[in-house]
Rosetta silent file (secondary structure, phi, psi, omega in degrees, C-alpha in Angstrom):
SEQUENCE: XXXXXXXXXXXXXXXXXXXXXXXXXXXXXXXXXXXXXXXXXXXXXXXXXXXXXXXXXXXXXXXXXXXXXXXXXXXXXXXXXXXXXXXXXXXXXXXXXXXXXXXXXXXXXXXXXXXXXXXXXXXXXXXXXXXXXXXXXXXXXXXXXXXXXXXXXXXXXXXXXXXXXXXXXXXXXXXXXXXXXXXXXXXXXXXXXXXXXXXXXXXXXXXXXXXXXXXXXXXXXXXXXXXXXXXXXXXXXXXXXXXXXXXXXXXXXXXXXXXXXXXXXXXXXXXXXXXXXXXXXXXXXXXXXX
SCORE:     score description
SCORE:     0.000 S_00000001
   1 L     0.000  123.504  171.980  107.855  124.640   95.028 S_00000001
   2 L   -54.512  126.970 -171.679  111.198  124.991   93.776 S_00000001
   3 L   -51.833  159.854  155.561  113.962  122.154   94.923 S_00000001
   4 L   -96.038  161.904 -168.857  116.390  123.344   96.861 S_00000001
   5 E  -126.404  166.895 -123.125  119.642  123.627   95.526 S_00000001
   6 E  -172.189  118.099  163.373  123.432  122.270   97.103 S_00000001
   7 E  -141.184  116.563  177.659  127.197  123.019   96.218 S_00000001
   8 E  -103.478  142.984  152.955  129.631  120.567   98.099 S_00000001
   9 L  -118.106  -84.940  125.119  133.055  120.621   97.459 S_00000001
  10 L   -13.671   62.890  166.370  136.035  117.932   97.502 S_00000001
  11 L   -82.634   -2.117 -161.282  133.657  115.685   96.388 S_00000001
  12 L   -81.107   11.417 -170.859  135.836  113.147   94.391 S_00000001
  13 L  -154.383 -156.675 -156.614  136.522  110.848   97.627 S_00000001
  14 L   -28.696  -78.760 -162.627  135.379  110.138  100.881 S_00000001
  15 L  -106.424  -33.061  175.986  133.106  112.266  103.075 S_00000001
  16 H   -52.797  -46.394  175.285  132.529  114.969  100.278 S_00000001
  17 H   -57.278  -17.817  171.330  131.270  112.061   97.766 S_00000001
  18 H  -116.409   -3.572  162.042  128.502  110.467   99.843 S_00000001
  19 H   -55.404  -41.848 -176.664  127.600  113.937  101.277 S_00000001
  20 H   -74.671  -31.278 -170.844  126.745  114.963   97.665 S_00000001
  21 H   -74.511  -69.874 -176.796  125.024  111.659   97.023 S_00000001
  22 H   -42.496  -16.265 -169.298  122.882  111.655  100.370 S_00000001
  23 H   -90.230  -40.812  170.214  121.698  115.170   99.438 S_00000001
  24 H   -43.225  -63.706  161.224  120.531  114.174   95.818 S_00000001
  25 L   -53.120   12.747 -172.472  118.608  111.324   97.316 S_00000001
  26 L  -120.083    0.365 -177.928  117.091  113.464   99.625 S_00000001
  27 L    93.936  -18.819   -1.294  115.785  115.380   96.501 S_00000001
  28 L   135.334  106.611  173.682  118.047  118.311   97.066 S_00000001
  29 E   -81.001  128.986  167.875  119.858  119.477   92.925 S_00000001
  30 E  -123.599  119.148 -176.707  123.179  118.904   94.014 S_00000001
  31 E  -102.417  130.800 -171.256  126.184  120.151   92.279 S_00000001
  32 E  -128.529  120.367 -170.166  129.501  118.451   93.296 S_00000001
  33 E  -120.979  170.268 -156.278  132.680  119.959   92.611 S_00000001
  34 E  -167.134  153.314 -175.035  136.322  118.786   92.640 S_00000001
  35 L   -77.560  -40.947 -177.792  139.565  119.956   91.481 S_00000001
  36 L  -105.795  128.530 -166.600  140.483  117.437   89.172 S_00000001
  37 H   -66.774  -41.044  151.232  137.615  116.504   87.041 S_00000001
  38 H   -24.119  -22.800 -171.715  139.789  113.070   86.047 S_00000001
  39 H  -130.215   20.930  178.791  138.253  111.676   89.310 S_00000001
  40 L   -73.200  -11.206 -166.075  134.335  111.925   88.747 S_00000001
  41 H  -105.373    6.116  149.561  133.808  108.713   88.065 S_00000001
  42 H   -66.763  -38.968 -173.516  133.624  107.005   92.062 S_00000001
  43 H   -90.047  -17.703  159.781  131.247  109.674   92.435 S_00000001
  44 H   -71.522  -31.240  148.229  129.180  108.544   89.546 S_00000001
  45 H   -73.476   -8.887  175.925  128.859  105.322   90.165 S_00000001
  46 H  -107.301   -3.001 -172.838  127.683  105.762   93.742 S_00000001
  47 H  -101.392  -16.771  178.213  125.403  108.161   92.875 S_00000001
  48 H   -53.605  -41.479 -165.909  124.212  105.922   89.610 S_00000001
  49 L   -84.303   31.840 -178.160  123.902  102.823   92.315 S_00000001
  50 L  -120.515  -40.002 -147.948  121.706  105.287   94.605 S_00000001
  51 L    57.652   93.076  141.259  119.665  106.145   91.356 S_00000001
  52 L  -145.667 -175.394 -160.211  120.126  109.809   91.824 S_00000001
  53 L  -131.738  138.818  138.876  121.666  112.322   89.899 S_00000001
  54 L  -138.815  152.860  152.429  124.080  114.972   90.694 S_00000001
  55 E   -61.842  106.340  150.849  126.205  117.989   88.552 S_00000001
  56 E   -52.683  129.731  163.672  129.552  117.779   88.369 S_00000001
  57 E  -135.706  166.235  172.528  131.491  120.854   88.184 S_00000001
  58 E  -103.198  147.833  172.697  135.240  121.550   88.203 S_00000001
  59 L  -148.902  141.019  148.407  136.506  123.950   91.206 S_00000001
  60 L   -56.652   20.182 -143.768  139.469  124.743   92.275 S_00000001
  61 L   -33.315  -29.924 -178.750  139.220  126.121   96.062 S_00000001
  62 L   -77.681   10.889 -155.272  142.807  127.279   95.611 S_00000001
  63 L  -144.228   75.124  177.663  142.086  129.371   92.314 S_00000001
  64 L   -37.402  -16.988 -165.491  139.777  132.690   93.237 S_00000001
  65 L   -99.704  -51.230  160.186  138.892  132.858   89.614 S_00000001
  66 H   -34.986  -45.413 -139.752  137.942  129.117   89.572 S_00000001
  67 H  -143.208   43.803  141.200  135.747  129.196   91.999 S_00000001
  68 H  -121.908  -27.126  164.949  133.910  132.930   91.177 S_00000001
  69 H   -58.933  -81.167 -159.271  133.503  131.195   87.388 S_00000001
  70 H   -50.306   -6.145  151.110  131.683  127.885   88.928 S_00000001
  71 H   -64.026  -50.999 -157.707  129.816  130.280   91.050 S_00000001
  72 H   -68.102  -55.970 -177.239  128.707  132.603   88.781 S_00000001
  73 H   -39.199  -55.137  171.479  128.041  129.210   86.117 S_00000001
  74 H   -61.628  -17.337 -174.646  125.669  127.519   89.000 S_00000001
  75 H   -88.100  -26.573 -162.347  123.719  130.764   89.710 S_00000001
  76 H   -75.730  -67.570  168.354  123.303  131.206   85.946 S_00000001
  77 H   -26.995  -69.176 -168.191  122.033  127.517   85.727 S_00000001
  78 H  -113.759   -5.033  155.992  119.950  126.573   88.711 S_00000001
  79 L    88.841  -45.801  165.054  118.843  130.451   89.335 S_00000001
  80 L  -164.694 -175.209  163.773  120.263  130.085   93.114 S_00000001
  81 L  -148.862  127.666  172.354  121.786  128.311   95.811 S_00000001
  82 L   -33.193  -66.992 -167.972  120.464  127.162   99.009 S_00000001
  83 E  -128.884  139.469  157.107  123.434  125.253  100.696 S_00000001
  84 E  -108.385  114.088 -170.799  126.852  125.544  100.760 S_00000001
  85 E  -109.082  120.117  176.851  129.012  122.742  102.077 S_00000001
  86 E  -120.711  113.063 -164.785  132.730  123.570  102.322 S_00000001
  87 L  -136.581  -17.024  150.309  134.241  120.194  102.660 S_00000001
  88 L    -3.030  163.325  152.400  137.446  120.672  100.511 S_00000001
  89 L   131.949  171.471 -167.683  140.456  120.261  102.424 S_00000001
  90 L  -141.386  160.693  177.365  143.716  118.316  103.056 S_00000001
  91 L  -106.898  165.705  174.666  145.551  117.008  106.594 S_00000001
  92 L  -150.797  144.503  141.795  149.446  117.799  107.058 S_00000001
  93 L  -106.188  101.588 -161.488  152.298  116.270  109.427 S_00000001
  94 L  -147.804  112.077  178.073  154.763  118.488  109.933 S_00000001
  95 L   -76.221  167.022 -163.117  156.415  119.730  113.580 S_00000001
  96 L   -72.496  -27.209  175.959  156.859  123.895  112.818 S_00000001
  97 L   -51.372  -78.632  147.309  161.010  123.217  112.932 S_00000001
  98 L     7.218  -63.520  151.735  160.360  120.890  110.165 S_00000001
  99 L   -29.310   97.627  163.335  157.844  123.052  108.133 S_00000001
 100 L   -67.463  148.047  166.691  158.916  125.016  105.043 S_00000001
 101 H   -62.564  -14.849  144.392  156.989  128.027  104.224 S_00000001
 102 H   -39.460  -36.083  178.339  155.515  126.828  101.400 S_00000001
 103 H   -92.307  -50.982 -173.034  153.861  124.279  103.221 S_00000001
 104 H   -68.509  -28.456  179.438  152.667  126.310  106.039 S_00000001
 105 H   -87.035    5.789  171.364  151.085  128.679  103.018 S_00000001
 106 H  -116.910  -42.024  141.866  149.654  126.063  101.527 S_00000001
 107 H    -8.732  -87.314  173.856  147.971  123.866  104.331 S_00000001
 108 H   -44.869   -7.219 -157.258  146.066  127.841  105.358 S_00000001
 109 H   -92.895  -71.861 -138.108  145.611  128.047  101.602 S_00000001
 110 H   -84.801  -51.491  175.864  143.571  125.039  101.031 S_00000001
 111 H  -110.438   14.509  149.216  141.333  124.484  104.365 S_00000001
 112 H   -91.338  -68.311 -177.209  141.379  128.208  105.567 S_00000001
 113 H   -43.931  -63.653  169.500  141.423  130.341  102.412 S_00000001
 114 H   -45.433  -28.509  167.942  139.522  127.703  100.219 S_00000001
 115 H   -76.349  -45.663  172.309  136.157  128.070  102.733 S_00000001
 116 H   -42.475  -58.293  152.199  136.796  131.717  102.404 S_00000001
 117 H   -14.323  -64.401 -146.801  136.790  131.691   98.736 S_00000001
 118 H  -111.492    6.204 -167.698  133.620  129.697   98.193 S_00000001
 119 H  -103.545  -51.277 -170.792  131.903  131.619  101.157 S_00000001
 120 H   -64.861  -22.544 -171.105  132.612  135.039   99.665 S_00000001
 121 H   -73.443  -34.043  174.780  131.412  133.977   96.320 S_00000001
 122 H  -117.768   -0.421  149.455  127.893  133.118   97.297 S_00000001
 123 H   -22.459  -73.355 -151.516  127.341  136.086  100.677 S_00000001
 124 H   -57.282  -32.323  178.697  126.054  138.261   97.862 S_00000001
 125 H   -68.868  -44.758 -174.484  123.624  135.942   96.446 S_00000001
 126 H   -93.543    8.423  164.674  122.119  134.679  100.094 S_00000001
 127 L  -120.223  -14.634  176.388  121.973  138.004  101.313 S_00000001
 128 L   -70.256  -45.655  172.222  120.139  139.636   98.369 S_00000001
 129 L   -72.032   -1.549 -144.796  117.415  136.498   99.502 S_00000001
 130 L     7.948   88.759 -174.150  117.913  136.415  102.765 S_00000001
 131 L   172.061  138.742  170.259  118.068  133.003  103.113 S_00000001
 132 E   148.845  176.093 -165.183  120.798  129.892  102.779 S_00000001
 133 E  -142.687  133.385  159.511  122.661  127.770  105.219 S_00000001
 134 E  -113.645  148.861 -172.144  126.704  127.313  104.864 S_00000001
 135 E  -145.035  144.093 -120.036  127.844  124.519  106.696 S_00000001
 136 E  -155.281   80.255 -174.126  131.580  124.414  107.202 S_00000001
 137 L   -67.611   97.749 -165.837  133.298  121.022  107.643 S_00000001
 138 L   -86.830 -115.728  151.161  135.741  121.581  110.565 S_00000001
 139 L   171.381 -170.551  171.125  137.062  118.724  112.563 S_00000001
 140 L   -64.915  -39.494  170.473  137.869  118.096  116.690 S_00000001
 141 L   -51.280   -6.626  173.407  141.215  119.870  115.394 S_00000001
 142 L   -98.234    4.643 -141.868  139.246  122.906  115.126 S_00000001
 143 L  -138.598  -65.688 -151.920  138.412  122.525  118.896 S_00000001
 144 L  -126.998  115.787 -156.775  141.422  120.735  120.299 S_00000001
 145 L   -84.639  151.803  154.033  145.470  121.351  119.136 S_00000001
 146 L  -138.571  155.742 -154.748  147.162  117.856  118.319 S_00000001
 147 L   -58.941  143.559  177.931  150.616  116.460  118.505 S_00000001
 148 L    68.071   -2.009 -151.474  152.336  117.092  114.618 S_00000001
 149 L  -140.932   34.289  167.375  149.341  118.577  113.432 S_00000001
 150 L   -66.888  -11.690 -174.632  149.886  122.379  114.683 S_00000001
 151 L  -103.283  -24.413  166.614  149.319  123.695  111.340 S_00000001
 152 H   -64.541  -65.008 -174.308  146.350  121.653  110.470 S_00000001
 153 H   -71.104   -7.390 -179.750  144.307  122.482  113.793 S_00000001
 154 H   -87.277  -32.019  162.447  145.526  126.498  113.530 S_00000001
 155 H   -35.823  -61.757 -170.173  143.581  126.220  109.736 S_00000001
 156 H   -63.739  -41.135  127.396  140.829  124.473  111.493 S_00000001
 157 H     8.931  -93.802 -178.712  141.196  126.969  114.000 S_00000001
 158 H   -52.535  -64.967  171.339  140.814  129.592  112.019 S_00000001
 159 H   -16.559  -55.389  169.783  138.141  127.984  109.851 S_00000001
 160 H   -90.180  -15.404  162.999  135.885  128.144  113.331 S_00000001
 161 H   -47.246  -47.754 -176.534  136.848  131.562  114.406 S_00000001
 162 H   -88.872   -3.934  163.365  135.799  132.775  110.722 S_00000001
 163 H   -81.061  -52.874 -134.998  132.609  130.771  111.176 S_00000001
 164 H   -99.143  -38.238  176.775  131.542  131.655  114.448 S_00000001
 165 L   -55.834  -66.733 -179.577  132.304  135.833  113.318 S_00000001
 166 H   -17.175  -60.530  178.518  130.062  135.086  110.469 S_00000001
 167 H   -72.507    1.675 -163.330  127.309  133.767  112.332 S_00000001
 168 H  -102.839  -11.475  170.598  127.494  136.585  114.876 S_00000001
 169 H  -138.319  -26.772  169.902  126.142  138.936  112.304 S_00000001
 170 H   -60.691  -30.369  171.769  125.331  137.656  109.257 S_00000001
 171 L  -103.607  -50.055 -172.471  122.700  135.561  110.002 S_00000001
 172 L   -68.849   -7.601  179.297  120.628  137.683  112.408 S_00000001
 173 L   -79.630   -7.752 -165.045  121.200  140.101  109.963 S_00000001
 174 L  -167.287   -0.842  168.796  120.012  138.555  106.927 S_00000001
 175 L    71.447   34.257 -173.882  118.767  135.272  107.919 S_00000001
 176 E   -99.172  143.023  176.932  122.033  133.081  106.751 S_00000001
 177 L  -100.573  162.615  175.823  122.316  129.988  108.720 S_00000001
 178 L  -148.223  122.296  153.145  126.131  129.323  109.707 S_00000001
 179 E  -100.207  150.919  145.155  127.286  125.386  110.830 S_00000001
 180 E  -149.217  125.839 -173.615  130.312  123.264  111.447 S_00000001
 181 E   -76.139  102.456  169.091  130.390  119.329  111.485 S_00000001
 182 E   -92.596   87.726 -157.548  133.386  118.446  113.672 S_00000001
 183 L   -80.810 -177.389  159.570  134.288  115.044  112.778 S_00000001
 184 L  -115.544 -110.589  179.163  137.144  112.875  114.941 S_00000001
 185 E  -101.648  128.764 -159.021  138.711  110.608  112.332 S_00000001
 186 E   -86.873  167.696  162.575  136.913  109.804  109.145 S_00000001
 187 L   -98.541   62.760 -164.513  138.324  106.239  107.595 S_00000001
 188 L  -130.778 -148.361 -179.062  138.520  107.488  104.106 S_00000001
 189 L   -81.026   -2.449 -134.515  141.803  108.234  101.829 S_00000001
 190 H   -61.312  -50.276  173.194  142.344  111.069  103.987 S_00000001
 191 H   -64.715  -73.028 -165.125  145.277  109.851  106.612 S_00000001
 192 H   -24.967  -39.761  174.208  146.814  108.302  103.436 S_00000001
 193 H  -112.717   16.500  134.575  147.155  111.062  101.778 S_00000001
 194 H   -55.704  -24.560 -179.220  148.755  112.988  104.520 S_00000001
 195 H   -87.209  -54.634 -167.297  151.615  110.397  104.728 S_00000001
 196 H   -58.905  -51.964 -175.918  151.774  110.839  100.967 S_00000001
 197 H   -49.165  -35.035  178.909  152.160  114.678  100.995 S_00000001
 198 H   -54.734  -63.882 -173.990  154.379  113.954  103.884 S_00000001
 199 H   -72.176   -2.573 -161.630  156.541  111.637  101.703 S_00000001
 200 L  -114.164    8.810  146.103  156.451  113.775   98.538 S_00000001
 201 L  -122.535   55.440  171.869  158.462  116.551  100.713 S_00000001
 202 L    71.738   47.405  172.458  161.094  114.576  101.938 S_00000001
 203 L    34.418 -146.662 -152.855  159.188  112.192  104.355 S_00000001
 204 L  -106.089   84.321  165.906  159.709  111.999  108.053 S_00000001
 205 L   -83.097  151.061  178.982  162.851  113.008  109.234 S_00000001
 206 L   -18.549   25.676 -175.695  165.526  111.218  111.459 S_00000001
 207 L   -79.443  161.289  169.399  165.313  114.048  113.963 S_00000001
 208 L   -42.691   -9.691 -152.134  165.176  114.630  117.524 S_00000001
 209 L  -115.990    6.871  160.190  161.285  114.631  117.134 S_00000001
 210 H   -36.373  -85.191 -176.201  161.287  110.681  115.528 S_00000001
 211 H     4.914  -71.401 -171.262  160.850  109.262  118.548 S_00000001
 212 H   -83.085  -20.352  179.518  157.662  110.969  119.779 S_00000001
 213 H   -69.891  -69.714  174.577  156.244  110.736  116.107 S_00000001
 214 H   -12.960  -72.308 -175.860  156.852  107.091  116.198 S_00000001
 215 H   -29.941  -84.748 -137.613  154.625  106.989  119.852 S_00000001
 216 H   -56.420  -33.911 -168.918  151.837  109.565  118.155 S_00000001
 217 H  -102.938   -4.869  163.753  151.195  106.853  114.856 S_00000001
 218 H   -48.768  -63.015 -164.418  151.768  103.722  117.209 S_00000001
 219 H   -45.719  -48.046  175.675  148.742  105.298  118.695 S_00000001
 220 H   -59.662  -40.085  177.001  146.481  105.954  115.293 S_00000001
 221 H   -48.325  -70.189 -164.013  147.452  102.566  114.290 S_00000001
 222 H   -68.035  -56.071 -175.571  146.254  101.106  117.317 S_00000001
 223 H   -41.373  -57.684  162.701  142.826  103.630  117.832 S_00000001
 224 H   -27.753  -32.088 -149.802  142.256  102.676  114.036 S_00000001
 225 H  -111.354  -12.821 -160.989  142.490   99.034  114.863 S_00000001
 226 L  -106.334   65.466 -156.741  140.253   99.245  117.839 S_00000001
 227 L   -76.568    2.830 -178.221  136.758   99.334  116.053 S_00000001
 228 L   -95.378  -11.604 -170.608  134.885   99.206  119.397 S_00000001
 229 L   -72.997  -39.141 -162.648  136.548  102.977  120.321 S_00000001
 230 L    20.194   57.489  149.947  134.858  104.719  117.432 S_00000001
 231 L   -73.832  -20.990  145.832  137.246  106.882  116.616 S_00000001
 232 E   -92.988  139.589 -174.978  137.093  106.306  113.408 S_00000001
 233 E  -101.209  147.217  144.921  134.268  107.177  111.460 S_00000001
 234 L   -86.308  173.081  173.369  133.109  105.982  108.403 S_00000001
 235 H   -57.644  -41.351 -173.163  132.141  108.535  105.597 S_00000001
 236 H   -81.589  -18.987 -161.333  128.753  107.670  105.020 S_00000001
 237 H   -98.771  -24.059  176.345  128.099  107.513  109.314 S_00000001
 238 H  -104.429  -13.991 -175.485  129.521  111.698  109.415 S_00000001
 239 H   -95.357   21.135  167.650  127.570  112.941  106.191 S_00000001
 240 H   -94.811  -22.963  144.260  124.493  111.508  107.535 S_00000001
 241 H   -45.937  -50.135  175.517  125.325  114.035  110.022 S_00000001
 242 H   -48.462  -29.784  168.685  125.767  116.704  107.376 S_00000001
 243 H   -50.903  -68.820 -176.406  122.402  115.453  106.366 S_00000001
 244 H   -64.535  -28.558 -177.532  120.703  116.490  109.593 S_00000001
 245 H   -67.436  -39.336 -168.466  122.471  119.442  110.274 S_00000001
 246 H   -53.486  -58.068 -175.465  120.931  120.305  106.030 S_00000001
 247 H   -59.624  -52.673 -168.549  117.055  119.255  107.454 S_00000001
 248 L   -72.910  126.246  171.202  116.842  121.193  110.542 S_00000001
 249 L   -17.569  -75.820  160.144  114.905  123.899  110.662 S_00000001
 250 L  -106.237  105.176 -141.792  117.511  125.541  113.032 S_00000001
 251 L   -94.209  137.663  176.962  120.614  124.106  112.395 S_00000001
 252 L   -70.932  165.070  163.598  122.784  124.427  115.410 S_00000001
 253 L   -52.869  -79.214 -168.015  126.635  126.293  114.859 S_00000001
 254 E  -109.877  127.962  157.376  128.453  123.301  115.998 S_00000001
 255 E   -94.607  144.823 -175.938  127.886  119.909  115.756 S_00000001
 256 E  -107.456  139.336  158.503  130.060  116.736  116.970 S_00000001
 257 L   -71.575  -28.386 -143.425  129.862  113.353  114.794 S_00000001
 258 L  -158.606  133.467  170.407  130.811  110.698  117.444 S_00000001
 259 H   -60.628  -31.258  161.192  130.404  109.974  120.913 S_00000001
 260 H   -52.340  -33.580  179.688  133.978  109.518  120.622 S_00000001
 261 H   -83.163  -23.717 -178.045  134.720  113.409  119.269 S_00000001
 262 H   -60.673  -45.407  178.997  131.853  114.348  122.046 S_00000001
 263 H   -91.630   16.637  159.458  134.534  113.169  124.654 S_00000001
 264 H   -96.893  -33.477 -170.594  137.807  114.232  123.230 S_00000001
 265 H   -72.203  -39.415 -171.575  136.396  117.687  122.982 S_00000001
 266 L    12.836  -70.672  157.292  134.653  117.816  126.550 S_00000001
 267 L   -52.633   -4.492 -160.303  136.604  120.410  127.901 S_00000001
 268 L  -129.095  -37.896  177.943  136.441  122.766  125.495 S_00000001
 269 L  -151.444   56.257  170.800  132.670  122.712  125.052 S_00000001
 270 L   -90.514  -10.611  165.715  130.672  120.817  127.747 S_00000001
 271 L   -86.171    0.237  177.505  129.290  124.267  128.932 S_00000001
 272 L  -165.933   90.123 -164.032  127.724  125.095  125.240 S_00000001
 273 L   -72.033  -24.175 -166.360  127.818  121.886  123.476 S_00000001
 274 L  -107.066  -15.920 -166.524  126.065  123.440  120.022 S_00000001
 275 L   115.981  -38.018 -168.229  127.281  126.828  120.209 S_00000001
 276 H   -93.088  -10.967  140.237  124.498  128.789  120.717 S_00000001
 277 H   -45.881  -28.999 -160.482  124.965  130.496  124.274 S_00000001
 278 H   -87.120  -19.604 -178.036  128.078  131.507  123.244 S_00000001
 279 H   -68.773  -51.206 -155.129  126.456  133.002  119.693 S_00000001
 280 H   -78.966  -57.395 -176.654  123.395  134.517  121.433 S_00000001
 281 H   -22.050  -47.650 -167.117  126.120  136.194  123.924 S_00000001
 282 H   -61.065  -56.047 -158.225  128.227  137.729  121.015 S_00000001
 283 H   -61.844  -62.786  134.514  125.190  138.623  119.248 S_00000001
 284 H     6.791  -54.719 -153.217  123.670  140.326  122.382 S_00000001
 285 L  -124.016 -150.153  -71.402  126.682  142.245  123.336 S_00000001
 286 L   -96.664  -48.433  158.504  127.950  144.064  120.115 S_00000001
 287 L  -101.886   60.236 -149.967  123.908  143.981  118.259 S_00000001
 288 L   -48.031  -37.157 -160.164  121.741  144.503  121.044 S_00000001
 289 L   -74.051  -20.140  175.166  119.246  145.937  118.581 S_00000001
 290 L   -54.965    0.000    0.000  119.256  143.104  115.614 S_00000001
């Protein structure tokens, strides 16, 4: 029986990098791809001190040509692919006064577009089998708007909207599984390098809207600090989620990481905690006949 096979993306740090490593060890050929190539070597050493193996490739999520070459290269290679993990992605703090348009196109570019991208590139292949699982790293921000972060949760936003269509036809249609892991806050470089992007466009300015910014990272600081809250995740504690959602048979649409993300979210999905009333509904009403 042929292995199954695994393409993660924005693997060269935190939650992508032990996602690709837990899948290797799980036996799983995993190909792990990353924009700069220059940063392979954290992921090579954890997967050397795992004893597994994985393939590096470079991808681009932001580069349509990039990332139908490292498609096309892995299908050529390994003959097909199983799983898709679209885990790419970047945070932004920006209130919309504040926001240039550049920055609002590139925030959608990178964790809206970039899923798009790597989704459309391997539909044709996983529909010719009928068979594969995409699994779609969202966050609570996909769920639930947060203060400074309107452009980041309207991505994420989007990110489950274009997930949730997907799955309403695509998979009874052709037997494509469709997921998304909805973390709360990972501990990785991730807030870091939002304050960096932040400061690399003129930082935070002296504005009317200090103040309340001030409050909202008093708060992260302090949640962060508060290790009994577990709001923070570590990396390796959400991709052993990513893990389970990969093993089950029937992988549910949404998943939560943390009893903490179960209860920020509540409201939004304590009457269909996984997704799948609201799926079977869709499906049900527009393809009675599938």
């Amino acid at each position: 029986m042929n292995k199954k096979v695994a393409v993660v993306t924005g693997t060269s740090t935190g939650l992508g990098l032990h996602v690709a490593v837990l899948l290797a060890k799980q036996g799983i050929t995993t190909i792990a791809t990353m924009r700069n190539l220059d940063k392979q070597d954290a992921l090579l050493a954890a997967a050397r001190a795992q004893q597994v193996t994985v393939k590096v490739k470079q991808l681009d999520v932001q580069d349509a040509q990039s990332v139908e070459r490292c498609f096309a290269e892995i299908l050529k290679e390994e003959g097909a692919i199983d799983i898709l993990i679209n885990n790419a992605g970047a945070g932004f703090v920006r209130t919309t006064e504040q926001a240039t348009e550049d920055e609002m196109e590139w925030v959608m570019d990178v964790n809206f577009k970039g899923v798009v991208r790597c989704t459309k590139a391997v539909l044709p292949h996983m529909r010719e089998r009928r068979t594969g699982h995409i699994i779609n790293i969202t966050s609570v921000g996909g769920l639930v708007g947060q203060p400074f972060n309107e452009f980041y949760c309207a991505a994420k936003f989007a990110v489950e909207g274009y997930t949730e269509s997907l799955a309403s036809y695509v998979q009874p249609a052709f037997n494509i599984k469709f997921s998304m892991i909805e973390p709360g806050g990972i501990a990785t470089e991730f807030v870091s390098n939002v304050m960096g992007k932040v400061q690399t466009t003129g930082g935070i300015p002296d504005d009317a809207y200090k103040p309340v910014l001030d409050i909202y990272m008093g708060g992260i600081r302090a949640r962060a600090a508060m290790g009994e809250t577990r709001a923070y995740q570590t990396p390796q504690e959400v991709a052993a989620v990513v893990l389970d959602c990969v093993n089950r048979e029937s992988p549910p649409l949404r998943m939560r990481t943390s009893a903490w993300a179960e209860k920020f979210t509540e409201f939004k999905t304590a009457a269909d905690p996984d997704g799948g009333k609201q799926q079977a509904m869709v499906v049900s009403t527009f393809l009675p006949t599938l």
